[in-house]
One Martini backbone bead per residue (centre of mass of N, CA, C, O) as a GRO file, in nm:
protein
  400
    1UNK     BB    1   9.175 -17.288  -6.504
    2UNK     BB    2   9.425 -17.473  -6.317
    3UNK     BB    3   9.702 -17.351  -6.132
    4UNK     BB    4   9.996 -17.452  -6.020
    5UNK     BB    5  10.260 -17.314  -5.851
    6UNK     BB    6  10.482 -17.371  -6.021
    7UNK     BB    7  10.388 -17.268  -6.291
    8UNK     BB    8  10.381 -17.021  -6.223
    9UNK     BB    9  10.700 -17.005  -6.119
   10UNK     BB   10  10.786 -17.045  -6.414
   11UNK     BB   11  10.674 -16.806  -6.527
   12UNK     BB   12  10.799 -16.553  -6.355
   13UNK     BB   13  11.096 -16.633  -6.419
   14UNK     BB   14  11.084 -16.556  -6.710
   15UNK     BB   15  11.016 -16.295  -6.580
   16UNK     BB   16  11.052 -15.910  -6.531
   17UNK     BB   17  10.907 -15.696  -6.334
   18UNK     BB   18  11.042 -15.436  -6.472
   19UNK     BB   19  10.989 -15.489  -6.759
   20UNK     BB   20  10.641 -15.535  -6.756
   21UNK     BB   21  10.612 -15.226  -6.588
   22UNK     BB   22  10.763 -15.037  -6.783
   23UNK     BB   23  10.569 -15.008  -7.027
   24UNK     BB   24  10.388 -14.820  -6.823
   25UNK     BB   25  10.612 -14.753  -6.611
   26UNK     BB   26  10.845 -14.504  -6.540
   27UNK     BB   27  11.155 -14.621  -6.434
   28UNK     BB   28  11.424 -14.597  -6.163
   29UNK     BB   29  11.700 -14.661  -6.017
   30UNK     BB   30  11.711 -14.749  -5.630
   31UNK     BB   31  11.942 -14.935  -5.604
   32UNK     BB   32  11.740 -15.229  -5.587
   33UNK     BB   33  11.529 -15.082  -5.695
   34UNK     BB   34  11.234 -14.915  -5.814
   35UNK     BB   35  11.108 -14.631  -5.946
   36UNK     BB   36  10.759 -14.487  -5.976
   37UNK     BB   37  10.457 -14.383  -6.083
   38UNK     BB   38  10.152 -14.444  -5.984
   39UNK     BB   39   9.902 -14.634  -6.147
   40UNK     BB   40   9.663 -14.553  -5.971
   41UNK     BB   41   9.770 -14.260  -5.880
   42UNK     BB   42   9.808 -13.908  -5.842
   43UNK     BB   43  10.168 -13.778  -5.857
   44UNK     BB   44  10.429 -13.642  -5.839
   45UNK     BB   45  10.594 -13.855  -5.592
   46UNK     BB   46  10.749 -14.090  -5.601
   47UNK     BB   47  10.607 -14.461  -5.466
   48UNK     BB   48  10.671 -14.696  -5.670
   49UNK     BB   49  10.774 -14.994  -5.624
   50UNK     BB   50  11.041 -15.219  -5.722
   51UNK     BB   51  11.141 -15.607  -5.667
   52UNK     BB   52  11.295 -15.842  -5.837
   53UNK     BB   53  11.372 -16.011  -5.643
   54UNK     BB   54  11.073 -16.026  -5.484
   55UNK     BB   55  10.847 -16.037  -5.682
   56UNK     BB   56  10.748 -15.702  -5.588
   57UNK     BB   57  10.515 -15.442  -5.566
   58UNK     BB   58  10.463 -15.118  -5.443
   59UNK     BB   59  10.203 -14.851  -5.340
   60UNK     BB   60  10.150 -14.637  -5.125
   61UNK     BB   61   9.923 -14.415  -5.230
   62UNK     BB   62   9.722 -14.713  -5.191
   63UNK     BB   63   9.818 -15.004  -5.078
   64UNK     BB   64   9.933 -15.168  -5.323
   65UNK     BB   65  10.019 -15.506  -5.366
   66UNK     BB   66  10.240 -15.729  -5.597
   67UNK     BB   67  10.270 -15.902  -5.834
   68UNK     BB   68  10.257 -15.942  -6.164
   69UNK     BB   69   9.950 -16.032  -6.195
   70UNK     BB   70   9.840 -15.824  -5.988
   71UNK     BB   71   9.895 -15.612  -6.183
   72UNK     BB   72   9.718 -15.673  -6.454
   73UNK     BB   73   9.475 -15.688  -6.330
   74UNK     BB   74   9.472 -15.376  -6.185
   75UNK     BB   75   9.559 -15.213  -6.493
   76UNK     BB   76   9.361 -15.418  -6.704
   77UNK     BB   77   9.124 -15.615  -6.539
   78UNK     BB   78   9.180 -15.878  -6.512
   79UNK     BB   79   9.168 -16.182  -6.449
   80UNK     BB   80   9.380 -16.423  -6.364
   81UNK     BB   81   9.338 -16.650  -6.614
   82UNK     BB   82   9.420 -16.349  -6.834
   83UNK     BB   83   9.710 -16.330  -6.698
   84UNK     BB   84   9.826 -16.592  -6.697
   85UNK     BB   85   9.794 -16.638  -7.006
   86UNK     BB   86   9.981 -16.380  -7.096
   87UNK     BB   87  10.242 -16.431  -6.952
   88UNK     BB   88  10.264 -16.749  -7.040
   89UNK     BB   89  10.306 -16.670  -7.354
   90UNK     BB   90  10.529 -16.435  -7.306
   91UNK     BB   91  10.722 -16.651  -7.179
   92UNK     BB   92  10.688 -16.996  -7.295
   93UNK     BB   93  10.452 -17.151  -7.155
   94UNK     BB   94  10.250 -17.401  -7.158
   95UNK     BB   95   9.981 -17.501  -7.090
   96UNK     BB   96   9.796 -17.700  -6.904
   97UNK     BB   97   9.660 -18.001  -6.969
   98UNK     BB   98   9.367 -18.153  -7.023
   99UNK     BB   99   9.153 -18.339  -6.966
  100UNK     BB  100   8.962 -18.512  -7.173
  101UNK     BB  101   8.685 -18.391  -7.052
  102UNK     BB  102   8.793 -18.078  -7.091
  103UNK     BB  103   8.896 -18.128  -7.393
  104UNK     BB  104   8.597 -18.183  -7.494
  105UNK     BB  105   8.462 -17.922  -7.370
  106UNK     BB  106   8.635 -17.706  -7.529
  107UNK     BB  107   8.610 -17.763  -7.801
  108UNK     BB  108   8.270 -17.753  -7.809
  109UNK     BB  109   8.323 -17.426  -7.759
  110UNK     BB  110   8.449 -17.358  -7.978
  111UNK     BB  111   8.269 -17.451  -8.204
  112UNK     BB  112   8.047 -17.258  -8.102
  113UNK     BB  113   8.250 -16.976  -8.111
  114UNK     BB  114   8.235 -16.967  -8.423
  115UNK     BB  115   7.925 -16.990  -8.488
  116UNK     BB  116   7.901 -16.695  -8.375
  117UNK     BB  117   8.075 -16.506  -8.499
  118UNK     BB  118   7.989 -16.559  -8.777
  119UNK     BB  119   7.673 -16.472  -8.724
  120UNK     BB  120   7.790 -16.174  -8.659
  121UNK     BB  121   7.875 -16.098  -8.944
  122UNK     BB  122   7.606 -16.179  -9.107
  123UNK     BB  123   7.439 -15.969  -8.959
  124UNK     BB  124   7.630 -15.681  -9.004
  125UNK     BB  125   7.586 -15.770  -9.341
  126UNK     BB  126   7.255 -15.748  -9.305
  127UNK     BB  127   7.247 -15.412  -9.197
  128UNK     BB  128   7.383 -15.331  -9.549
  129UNK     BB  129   7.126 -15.477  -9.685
  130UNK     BB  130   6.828 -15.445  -9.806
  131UNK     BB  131   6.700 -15.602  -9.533
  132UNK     BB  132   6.811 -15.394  -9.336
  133UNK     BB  133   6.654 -15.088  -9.364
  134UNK     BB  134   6.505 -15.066  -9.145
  135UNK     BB  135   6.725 -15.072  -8.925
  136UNK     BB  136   6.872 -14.826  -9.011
  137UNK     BB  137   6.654 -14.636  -8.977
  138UNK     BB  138   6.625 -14.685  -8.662
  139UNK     BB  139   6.897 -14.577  -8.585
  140UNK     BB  140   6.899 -14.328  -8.712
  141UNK     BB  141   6.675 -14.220  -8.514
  142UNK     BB  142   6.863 -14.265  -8.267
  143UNK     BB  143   7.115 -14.127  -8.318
  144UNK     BB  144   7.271 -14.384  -8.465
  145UNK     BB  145   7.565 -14.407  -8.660
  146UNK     BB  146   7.748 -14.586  -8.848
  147UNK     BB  147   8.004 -14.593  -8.722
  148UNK     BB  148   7.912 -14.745  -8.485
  149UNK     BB  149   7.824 -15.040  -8.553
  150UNK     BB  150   8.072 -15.162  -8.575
  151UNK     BB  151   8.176 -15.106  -8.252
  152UNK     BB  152   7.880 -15.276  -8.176
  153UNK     BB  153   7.808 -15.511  -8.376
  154UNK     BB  154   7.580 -15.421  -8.553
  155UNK     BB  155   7.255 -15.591  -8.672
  156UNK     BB  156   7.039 -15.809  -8.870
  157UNK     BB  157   6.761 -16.010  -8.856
  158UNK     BB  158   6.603 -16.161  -9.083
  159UNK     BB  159   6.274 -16.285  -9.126
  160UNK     BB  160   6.331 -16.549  -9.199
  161UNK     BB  161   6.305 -16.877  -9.072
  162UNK     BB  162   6.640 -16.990  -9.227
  163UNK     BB  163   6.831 -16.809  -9.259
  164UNK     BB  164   7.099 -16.862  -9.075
  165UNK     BB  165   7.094 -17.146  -9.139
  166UNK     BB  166   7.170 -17.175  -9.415
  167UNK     BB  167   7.453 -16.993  -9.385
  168UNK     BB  168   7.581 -17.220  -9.172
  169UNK     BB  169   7.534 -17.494  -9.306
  170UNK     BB  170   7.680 -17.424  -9.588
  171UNK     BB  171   7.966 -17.374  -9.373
  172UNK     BB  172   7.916 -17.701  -9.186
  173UNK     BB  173   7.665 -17.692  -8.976
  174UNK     BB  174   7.474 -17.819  -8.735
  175UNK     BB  175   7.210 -17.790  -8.651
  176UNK     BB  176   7.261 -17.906  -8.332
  177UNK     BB  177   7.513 -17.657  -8.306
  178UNK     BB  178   7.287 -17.467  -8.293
  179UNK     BB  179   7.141 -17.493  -8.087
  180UNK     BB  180   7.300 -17.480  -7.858
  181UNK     BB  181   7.404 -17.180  -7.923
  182UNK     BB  182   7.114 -17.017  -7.944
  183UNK     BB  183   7.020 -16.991  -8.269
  184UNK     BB  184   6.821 -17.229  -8.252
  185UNK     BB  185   6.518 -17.416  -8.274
  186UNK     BB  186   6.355 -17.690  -8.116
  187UNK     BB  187   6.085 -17.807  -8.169
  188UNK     BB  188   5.887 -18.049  -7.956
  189UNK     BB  189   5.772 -18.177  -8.214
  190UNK     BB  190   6.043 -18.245  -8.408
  191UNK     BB  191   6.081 -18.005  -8.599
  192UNK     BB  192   6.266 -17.813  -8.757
  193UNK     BB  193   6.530 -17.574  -8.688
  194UNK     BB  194   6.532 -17.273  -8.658
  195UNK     BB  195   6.513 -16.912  -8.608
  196UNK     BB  196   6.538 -16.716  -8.341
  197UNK     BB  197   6.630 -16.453  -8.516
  198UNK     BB  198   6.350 -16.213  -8.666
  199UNK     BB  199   6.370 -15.918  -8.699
  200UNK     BB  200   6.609 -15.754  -8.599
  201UNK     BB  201   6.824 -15.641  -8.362
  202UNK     BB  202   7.162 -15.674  -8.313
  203UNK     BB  203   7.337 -15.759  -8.053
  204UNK     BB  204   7.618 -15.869  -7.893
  205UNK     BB  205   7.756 -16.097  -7.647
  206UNK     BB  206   8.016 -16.046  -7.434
  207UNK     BB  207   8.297 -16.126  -7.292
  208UNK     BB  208   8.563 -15.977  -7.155
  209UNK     BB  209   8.713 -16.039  -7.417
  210UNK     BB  210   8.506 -16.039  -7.670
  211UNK     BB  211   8.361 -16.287  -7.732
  212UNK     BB  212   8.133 -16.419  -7.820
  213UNK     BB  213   7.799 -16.587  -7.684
  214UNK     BB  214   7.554 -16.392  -7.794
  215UNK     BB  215   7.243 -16.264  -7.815
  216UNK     BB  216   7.021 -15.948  -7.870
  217UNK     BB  217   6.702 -15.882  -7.977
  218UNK     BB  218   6.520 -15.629  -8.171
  219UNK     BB  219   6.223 -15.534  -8.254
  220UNK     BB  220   6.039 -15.391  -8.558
  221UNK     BB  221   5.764 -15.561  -8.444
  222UNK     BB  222   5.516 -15.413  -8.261
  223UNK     BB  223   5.362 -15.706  -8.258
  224UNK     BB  224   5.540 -15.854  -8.073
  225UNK     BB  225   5.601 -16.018  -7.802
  226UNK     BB  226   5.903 -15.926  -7.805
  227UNK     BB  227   6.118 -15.646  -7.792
  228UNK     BB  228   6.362 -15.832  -7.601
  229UNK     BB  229   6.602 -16.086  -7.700
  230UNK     BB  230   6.769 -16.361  -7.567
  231UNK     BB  231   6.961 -16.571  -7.525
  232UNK     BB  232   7.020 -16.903  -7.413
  233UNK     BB  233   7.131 -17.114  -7.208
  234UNK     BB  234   7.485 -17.237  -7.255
  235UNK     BB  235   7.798 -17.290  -7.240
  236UNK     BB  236   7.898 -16.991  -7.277
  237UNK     BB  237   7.589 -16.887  -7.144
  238UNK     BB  238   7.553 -16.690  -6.835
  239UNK     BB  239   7.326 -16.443  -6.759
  240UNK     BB  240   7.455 -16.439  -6.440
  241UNK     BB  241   7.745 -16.327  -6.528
  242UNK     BB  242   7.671 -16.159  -6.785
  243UNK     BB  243   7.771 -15.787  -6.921
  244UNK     BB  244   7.738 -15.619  -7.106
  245UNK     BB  245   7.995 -15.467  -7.276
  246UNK     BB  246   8.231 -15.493  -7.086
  247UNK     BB  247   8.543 -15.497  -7.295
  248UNK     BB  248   8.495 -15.196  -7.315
  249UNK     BB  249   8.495 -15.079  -7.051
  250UNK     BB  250   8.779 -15.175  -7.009
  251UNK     BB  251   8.895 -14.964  -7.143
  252UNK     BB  252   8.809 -14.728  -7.066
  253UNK     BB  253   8.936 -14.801  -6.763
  254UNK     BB  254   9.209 -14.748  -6.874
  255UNK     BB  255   9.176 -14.459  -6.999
  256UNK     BB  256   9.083 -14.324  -6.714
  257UNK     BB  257   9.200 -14.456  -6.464
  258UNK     BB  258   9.137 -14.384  -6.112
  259UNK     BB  259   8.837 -14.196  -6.189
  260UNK     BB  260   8.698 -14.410  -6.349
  261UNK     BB  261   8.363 -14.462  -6.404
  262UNK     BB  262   8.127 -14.738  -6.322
  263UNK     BB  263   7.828 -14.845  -6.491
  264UNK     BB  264   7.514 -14.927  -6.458
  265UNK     BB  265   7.265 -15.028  -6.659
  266UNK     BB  266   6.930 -15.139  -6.841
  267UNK     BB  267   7.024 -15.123  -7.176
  268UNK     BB  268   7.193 -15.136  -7.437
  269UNK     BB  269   7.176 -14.810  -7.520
  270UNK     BB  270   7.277 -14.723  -7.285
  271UNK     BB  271   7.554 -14.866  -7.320
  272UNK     BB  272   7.633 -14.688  -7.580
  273UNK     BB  273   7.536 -14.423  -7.474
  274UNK     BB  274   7.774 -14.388  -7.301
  275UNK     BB  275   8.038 -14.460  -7.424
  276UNK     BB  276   8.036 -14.243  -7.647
  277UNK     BB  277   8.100 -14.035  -7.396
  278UNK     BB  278   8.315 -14.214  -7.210
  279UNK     BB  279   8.137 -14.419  -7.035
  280UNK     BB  280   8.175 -14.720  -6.828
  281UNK     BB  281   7.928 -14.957  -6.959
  282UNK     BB  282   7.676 -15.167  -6.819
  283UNK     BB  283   7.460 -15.498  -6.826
  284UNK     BB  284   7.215 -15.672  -6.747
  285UNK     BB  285   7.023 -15.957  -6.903
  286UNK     BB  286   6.693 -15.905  -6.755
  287UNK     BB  287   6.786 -15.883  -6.461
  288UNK     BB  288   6.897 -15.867  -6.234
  289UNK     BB  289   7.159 -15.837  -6.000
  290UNK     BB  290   7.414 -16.042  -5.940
  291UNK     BB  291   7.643 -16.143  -5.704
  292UNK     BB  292   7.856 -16.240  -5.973
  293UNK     BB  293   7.834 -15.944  -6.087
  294UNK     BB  294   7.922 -15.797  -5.910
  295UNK     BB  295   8.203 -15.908  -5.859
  296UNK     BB  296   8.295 -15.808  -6.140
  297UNK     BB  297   8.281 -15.552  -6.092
  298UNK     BB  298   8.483 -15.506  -5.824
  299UNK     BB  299   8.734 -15.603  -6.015
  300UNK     BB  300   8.672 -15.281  -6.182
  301UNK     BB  301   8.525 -15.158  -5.891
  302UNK     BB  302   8.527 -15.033  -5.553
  303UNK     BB  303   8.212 -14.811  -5.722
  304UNK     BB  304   7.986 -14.860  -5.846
  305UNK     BB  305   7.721 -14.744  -6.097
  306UNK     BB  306   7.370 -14.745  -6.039
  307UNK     BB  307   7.132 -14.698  -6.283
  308UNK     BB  308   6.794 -14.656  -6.269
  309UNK     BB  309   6.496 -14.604  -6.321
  310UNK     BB  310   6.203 -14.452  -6.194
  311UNK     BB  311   6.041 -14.651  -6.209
  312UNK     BB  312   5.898 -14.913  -6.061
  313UNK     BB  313   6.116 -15.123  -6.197
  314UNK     BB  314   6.333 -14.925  -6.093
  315UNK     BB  315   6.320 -14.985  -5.798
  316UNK     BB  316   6.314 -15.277  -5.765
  317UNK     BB  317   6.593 -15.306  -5.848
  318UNK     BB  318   6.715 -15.180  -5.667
  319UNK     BB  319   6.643 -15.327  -5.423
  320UNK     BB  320   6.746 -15.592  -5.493
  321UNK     BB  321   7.039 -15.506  -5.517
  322UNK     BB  322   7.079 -15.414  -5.224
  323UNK     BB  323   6.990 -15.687  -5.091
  324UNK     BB  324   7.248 -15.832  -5.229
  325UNK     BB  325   7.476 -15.656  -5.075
  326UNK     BB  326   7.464 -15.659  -4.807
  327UNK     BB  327   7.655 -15.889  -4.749
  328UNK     BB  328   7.900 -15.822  -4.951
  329UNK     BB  329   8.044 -15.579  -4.804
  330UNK     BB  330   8.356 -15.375  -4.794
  331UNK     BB  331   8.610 -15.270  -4.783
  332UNK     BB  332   8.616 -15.148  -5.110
  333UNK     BB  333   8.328 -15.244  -5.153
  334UNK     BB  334   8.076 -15.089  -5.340
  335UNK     BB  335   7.783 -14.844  -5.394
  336UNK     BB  336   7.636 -14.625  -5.597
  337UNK     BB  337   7.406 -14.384  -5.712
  338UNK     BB  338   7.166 -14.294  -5.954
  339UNK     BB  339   6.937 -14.073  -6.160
  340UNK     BB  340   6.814 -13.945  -6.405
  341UNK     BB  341   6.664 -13.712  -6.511
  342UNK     BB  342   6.347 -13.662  -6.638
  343UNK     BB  343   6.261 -13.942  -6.738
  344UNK     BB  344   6.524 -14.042  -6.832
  345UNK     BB  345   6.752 -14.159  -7.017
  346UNK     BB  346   7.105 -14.201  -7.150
  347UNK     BB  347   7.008 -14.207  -7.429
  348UNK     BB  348   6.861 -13.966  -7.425
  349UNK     BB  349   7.047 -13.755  -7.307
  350UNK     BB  350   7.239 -13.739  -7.587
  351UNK     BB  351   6.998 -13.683  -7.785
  352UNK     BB  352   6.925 -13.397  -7.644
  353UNK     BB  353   7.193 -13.329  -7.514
  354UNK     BB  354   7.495 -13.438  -7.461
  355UNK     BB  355   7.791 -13.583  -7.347
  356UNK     BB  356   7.833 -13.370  -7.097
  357UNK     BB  357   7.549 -13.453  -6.978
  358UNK     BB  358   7.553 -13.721  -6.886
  359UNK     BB  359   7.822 -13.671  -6.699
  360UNK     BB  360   7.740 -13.544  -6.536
  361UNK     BB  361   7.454 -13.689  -6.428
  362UNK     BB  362   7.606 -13.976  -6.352
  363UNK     BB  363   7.792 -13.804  -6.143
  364UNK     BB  364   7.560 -13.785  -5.971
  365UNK     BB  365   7.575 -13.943  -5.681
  366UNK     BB  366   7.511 -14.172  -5.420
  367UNK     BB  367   7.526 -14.359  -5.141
  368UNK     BB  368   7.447 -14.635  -5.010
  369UNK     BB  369   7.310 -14.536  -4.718
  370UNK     BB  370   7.107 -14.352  -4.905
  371UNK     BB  371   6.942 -14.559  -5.057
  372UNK     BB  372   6.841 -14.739  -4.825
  373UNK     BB  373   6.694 -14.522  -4.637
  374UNK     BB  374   6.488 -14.462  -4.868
  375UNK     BB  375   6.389 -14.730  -4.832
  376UNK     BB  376   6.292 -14.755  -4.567
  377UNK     BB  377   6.127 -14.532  -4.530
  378UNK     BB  378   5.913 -14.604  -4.806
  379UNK     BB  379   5.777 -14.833  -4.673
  380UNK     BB  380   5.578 -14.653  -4.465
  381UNK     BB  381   5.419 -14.499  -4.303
  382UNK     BB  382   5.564 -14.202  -4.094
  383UNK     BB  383   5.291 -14.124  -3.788
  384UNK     BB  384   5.425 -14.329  -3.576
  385UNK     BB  385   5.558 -14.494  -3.334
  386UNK     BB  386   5.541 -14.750  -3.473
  387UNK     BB  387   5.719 -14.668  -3.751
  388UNK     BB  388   5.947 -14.580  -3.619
  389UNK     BB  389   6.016 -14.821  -3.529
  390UNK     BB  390   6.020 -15.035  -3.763
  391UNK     BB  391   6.251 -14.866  -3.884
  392UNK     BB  392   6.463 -14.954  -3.689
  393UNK     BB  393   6.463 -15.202  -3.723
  394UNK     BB  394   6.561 -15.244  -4.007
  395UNK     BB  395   6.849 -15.065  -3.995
  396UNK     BB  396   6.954 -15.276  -3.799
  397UNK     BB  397   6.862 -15.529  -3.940
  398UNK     BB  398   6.800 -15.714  -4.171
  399UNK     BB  399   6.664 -15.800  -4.484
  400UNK     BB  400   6.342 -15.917  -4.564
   0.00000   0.00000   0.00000
């Protein structure tokens, strides 16, 4: 949604920037201006300033400054228009009404967006009736105990090829808005509409506000074509743009202050199990990370760590990654680099050594320049002076 200047300025005039900045951070007043400890470093003496008359913070300590918006962005993770809209709520001014065509295009989202939560809900209670049960066992060996798929609204698409449809159809929906949302397949030979999710345990995949968009499901049967299914593009859903776990991440990000790390890793599996430990990760869903969401990234932090397989695949991600980034870096935006040991993932990790070994782990991180040159030493073999000169060409000029 686009906010022109007046709206944004009718919001802000009915909030005090000391009153919703107070709420967090301890102020006293000093002359016309408020001050208190910085909410971005750690520090004795208070350098945070607030100024009501000119709508503006300043915080020394970090050099960050902004009004009440870029507040709320900075210190809850928010993106724009999820500050202005929680501002503009609490404010009383009504957001600004959309055109006829985005008004029936957000309808029919809102719309796609309840039978998806439904099918969450389904899917959850589905994982604990005896259809659930090879799925229960199935978690309870990977040591993820019942506590725990509440928090991560873990469930189970049994078998059947239209338990879903038949459960949603029955409480008012139309075929034909399952399959838009992801939900139902419908065959080329114009056949009634299936379930996509059969026999699966079920990841939900969720926006930054935590609404469900899609699902992702692992196959429980070791001769599926898929191990590991997401949903398709659909008006909610693009993969490229969407990180799992994000809305978790922002909590962990939000609860541990400036020093907490946001790790990028490979697989649903790998982001509960940071996350249990403590440690704010995301996932993109089975592709590449795409510069869409770097951007996402670097909103909720200045050095993500990405964190790849040792293996060839996990090679080949970081390459592809490193070679994304290098146009987009500026002074606050990088990456650093992770590795597990022992050609472990972070799952195994947890399962074998224990939250405060996985957080060691992840925390021993190398800078993007070392990865960089990793990449480009590795690229051939150098014993001549002919590949001398090649790496320096290479770590000069753009990326092939």
């Amino acid at each position: 949604m686009r906010f022109d200047d007046r709206f944004l300025e009718e919001v802000k005039s009915r909030l005090r920037l000391s009153d919703v900045i107070g709420r967090t951070v301890k102020l006293r007043r000093q002359g016309r201006e408020y001050v208190g400890l910085s909410p971005f470093n750690k520090e004795k003496s208070p350098s945070f300033f607030v100024n009501d008359d000119k709508g503006f913070f300043h915080d020394f300590s970090s050099g960050k400054h902004g009004d009440l918006i870029t507040f709320l962005q900075e210190t809850e993770r928010l993106s724009f228009t999820e500050a202005v809209e929680r501002l503009a709520a609490e404010a009383g001014v009504p957001l600004p009404a959309l055109d006829p065509r985005a008004a029936e295009a957000e309808r029919k989202r809102a719309s796609l967006a309840d039978w998806l939560e439904l099918a969450a809900r389904w899917f959850e209670a589905e994982l604990r009736r005896p259809p659930g049960q090879a799925a229960r066992a199935y978690l309870e060996q990977r040591a993820l105990p019942a506590a725990e798929w509440t928090r991560f609204r873990l469930g189970y698409a049994p078998g059947g090829r239209t338990a879903l449809k038949d459960y949603l159809v029955a409480k008012g929906a139309r075929p034909a808005e399952l399959v838009e949302a992801g939900l139902l397949i419908a065959p080329e030979d114009g056949g009634a509409p299936y379930d996509r999710f059969r026999d699966r345990i079920i990841f939900p995949i969720a926006d930054a506000r935590g609404r469900v968009v899609s699902f992702g499901g692992r196959a429980l049967d070791p001769r599926a074509r898929a191990k590991y299914l997401n949903g398709p593009e659909t008006p909610l859903f693009h993969k490229g743009s969407v990180l799992y776990g994000l809305a978790e991440a922002r909590k962990l990000l939000h609860a541990g202050g400036a020093d907490a790390a946001l790790v990028v890793v490979e697989g649903y599996m790998d982001v509960i199990a940071c996350q249990r430990a403590g440690v704010a990760a995301v996932a993109p869903l089975g592709a590449a990370l795409t510069e869409e969401q770097m951007e996402a990234l670097w909103r909720l932090h200045p050095e993500p760590t990405l964190s790849f397989d040792g293996d060839a695949a996990g090679l080949r991600a970081q390459a592809r990654a490193i070679e994304r980034a290098l146009p987009l870096l500026q002074p606050g935006r990088s990456f650093r680099f992770v590795r597990v040991t022992g050609g472990k993932d972070p799952d195994d990790v947890l399962r074998e050594q224990g939250p405060q070994a996985l957080r060691a782990q992840l925390a021993d991180t190398r800078p993007f320049v070392e990865a960089l040159f990793e990449r480009e030493w590795d690229a051939e073999p150098l014993g001549t002076p002919e590949s001398y000169a090649g790496l320096k060409k290479r770590l000069r000029g753009p990326p092939a």
